[in-house]
N, C-alpha and C positions, 0 to 999 in steps of 0.2 A: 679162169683161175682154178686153178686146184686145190683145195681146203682140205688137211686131214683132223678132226676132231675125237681125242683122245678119248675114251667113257662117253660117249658118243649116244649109248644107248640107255646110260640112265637119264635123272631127272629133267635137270636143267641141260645135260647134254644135248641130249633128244630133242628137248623145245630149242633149240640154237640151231641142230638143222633143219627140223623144220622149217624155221624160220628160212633157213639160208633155202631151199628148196621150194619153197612157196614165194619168193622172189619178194619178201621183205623190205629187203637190204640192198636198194637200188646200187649202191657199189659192189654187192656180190650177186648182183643179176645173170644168173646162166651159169653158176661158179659150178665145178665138179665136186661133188662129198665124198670122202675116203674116210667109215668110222670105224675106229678098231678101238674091242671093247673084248674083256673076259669074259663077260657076261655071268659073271657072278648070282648073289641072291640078288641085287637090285638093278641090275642091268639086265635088261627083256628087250627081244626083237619086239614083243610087242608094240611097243613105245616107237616103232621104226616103220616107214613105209619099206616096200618089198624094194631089192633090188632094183635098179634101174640103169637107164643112161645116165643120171647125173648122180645114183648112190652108189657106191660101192660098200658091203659090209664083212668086214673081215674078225674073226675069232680069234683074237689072240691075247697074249699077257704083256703087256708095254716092260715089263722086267726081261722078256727074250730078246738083248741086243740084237745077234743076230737078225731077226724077223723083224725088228723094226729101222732096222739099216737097211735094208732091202724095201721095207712098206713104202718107207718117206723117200723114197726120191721118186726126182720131178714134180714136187707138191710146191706152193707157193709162200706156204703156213703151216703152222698148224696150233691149233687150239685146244690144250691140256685140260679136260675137267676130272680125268679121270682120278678115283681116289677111293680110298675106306674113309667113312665120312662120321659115322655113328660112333658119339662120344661114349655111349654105355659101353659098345664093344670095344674099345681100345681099351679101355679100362679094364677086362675082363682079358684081355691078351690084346696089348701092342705089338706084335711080329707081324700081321699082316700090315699095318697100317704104316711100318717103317721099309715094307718091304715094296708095296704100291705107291705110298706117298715122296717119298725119299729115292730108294735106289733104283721106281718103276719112271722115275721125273728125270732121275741123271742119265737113264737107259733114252729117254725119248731129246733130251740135252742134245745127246751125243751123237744119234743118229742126224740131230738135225745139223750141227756144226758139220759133220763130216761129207752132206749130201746138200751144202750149200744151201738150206732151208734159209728163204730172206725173214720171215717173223717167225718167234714162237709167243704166244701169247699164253702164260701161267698162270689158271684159275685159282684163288685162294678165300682163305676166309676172315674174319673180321679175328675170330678167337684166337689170331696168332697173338694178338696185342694185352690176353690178359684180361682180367673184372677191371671194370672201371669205377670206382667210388665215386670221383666226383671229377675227373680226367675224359675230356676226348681222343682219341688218338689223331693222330695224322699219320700221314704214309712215313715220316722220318722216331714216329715213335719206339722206344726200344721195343724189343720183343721177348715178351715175358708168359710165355703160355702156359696154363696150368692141364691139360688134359695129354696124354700120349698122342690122343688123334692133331692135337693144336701144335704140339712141338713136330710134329711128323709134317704137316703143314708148311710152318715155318722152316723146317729143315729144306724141303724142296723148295722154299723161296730162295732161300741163301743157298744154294746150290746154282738156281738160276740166276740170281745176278751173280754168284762167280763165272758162270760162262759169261754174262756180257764182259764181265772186267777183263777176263783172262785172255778169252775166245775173240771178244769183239762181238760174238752172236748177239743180234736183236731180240732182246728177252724184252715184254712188259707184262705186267705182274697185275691182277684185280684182287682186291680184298672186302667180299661183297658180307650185308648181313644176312641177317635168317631169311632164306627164300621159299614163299611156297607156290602151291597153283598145283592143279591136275596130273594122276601120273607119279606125282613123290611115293615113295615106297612108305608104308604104313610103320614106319620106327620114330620118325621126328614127331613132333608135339602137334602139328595141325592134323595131318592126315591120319595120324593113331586116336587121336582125340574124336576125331568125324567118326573112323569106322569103327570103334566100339561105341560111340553115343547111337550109332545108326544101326549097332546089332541089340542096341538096347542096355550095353555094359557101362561103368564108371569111366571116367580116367585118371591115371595115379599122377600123383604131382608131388614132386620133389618137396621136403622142407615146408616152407610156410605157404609156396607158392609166388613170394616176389622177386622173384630174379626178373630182370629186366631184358628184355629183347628188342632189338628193331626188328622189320618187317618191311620185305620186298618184295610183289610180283615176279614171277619166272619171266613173264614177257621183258619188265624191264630191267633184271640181271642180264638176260641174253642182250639187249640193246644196249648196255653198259659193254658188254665184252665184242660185240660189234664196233665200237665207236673206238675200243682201244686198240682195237683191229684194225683198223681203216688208219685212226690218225692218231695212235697213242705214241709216244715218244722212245725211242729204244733207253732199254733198261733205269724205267720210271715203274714206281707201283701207284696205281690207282684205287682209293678208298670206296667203296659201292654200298650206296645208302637210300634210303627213301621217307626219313622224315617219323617214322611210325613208329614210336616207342611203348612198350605197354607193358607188364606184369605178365608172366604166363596166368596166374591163379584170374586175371582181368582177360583174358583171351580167353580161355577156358568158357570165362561166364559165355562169353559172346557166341561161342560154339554149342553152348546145351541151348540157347535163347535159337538157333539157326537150326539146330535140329529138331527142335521143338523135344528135347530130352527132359527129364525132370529134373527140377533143380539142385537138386543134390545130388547129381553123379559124378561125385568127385572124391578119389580114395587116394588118402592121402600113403606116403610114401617116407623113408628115410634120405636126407638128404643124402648123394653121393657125396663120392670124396672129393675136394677140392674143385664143389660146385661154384661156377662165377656167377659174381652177384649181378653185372651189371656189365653190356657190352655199349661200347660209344665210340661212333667212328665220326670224324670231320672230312666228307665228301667236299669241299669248294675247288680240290683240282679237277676233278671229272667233270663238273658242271661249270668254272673257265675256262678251261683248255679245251674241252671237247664236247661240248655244249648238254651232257647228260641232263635229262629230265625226266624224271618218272612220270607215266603215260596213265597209270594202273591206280585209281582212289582206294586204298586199303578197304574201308568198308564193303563196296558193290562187287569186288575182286577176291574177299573172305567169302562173300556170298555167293558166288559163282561156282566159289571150289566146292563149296559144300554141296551144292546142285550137281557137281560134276561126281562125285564120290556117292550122292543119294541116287544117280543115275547110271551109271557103271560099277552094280554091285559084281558085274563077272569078271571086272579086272582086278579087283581088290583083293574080293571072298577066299580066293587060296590061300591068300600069300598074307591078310589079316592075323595078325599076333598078339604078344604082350610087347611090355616096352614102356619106359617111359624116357622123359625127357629133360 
């Protein structure tokens, strides 16, 4: 099999081939990896084993038709995580995020419609659906996103099932929660949190600090988008969840308790603008249909990461900033 894996080289990208290259994924045993990645600020060969016979890594911007009508043929698939992902920067200028999200999804659509790609499988996220007060979503919920990064999102969703309707292409769609684990680029709320509690600094926190998040493993997003890969349904969206719902200002705590930081590093922040209070997704298709199950116990899998980030201060230390979440 030939796998091309969109953003390839960032977070969750990276940990999927891995995966798929350390032979995981007894249905993608021996598969070929083709990653093409901008390599932007969060996209790092680091994150990538060297060249091989079963990687191929190519430099490119998924918005050049041209280059990716020519990348994708003779692939089998291909797996889109590619994206501007950080909700403070859309905020701060939406043009890249409509430019990767949107017209860099309809560039990789179209190559794959035109060079007979049998799956494409569309990484997405939970924030197309909107705060949730007191609503879970499900995969038929309208879509109501409040940040530029969420509508940019949802744009390249409805982009891809118009290619199933229109096309007939096998599009299926994941909309996973907050994911963390080793390797995340220091802008989202765990890994910015670790590495200033572990240079000794605060972390800012939005507002009061109760906005609500779930919380997923990288290992089990990637085995979510494996499973949709293998046997997910053409032009179905699947909800990606794991049960773990918590407070950031209640996360927070559990990261100054792990890094043995003092209690009180924590500065607070103005909320942003049209902060969501509350994300909630109803996962019951991924886990009937395609037997999902998260592997990864929130607790021992927080703890891990922090070991991973208090243990690779030379992958971090550069690239460590401000930011909050």
């Amino acid at each position: 099999m030939r796998l091309l894996v969109a953003g390839g080289a960032g977070f969750i990208g990276s940990h999927f081939v891995s995966s798929v290259l350390d032979n995981r994924y007894p249905a993608l045993a021996g598969a070929e990896v083709t990653v093409v990645d901008a390599f932007t600020y969060a996209g790092r060969r680091a994150n990538l084993a060297q060249d091989g016979p079963r990687l191929r890594i190519v430099a490119a911007d998924i918005t050049d038709a041209d280059a990716m009508l020519d990348l994708l043929r003779g692939h089998d698939a291909i797996v889109n995580f590619a994206a501007e992902s950080h909700v403070d920067r859309s905020i701060a200028d939406g043009v890249a995020f409509v430019r990767t999200n949107v017209a860099g999804t309809q560039s990789l659509l179209e190559a794959a419609r035109r060079n007979g790609v049998p799956v494409f499988v569309q990484v997405s996220t939970d924030e197309v659906y909107g705060s949730m007060e007191e609503d879970t979503a499900t995969e038929s919920y309208p879509l109501v996103p409040s940040s530029p990064y969420a509508a940019s999102k949802a744009a390249g969703d409805l982009m891809a099932l118009a290619y199933h309707r229109t096309h007939g292409l096998d599009v299926r769609i994941t909309r996973c929660t907050n994911t963390f684990g080793p390797r995340q680029f220091p802008e989202k709320l765990i890994p910015l949190a670790i590495t200033e509690l572990l240079k000794g600094g605060k972390v800012r926190l939005y507002g009061d600090g109760l906005n609500v998040r779930e919380w997923l493993h990288v290992d089990d997003h990637c085995n979510a988008v494996r499973l949709v890969l293998e046997k997910g349904r053409s032009g179905t969206v699947y909800n990606v969840a794991g049960g773990t719902e918590m407070t950031n200002r209640d996360l927070v705590g559990l990261l100054i308790e792990q890094t043995g930081a003092v209690p009180d590093a924590i500065e607070r922040a103005p909320d942003r603008p049209a902060h969501d209070r509350r994300y909630s997704i109803d996962w019951t298709r991924i886990q009937e249909e395609l037997g999902f199950a998260p592997e990864r116990a929130f607790s021992p899998a927080l703890a891990e990461t922090v070991d991973w980030y208090r243990d690779n201060p030379d992958w971090w230390a550069p690239i460590a900033g401000g930011g909050a979440r």
